[in-house]
ROVEX-410715 format. One record per residue (C-alpha): x, y, z negated; residue number from 1; residue in three letters. Coordinates in steps of 0.1 Angstrom, whole numbers, m for minus. Example, Ala and Ser with C-alpha at 12.3 -4.5 7.8 and 13.67 -1.06 7.14 Angstrom:
# residues 2
LODO,px,py,pz,k,r
LODO,123,m45,m78,1,ala .
LODO,137,m11,m71,2,ser .
//
This chain:
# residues 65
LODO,px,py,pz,k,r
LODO,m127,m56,m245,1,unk .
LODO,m117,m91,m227,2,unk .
LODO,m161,m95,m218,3,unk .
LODO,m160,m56,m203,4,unk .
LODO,m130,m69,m178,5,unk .
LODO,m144,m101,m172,6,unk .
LODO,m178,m87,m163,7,unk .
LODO,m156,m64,m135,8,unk .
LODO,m138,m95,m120,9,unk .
LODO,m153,m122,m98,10,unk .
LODO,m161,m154,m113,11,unk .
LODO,m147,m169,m82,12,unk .
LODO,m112,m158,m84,13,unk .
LODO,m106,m154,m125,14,unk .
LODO,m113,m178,m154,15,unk .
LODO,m114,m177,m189,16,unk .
LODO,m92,m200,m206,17,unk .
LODO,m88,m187,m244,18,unk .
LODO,m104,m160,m265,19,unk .
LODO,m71,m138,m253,20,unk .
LODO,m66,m150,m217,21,unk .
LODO,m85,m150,m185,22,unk .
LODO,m60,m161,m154,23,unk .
LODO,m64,m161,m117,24,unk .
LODO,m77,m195,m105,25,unk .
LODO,m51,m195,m77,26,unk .
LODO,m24,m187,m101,27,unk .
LODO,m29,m222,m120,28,unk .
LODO,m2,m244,m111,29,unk .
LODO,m9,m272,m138,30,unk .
LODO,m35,m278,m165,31,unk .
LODO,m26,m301,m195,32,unk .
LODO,m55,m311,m222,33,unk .
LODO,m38,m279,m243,34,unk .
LODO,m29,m255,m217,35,unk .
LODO,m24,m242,m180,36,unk .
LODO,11,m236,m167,37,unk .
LODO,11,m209,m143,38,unk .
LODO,47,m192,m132,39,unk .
LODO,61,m221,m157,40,unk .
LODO,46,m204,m183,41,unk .
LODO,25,m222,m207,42,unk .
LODO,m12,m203,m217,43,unk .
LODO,m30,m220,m247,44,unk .
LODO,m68,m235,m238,45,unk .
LODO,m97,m226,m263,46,unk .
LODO,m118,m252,m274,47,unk .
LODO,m145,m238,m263,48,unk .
LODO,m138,m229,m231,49,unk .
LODO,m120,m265,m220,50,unk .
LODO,m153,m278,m205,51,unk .
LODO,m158,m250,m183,52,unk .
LODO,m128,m251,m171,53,unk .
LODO,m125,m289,m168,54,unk .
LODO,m157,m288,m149,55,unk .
LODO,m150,m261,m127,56,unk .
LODO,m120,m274,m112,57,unk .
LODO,m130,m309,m109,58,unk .
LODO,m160,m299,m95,59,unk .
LODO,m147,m278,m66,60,unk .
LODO,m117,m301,m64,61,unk .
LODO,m91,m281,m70,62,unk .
LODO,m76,m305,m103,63,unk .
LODO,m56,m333,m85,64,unk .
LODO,m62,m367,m101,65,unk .
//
């Protein structure tokens, strides 16, 4: 399942973004309120993981304003 290969990957590098997709944090070119462009391709954001991933990149900065 998605949890048994997030549990193997480090939080540092890999995020989940939707129930189906967990990207590489240095992969993320873009993030839009609906969705993260990486390799101009556009992955959907969950509801319920936007906060998380809101937070963690405007907390360590990475999200330019």
């Amino acid at each position: 399942t998605l949890k048994l290969i997030m549990e193997k990957l480090p939080d540092s590098d890999f995020i989940q973004i939707h129930k189906s997709y967990v990207v590489s944090k240095k992969a993320i070119q873009s993030i839009s309120t609906d969705s993260v462009c990486i390799n101009d391709n556009n992955f959907p954001i969950g509801n319920s993981f936007k906060n998380k991933l809101f937070d963690e990149f405007i907390n360590t900065k990475l999200l330019k304003r």
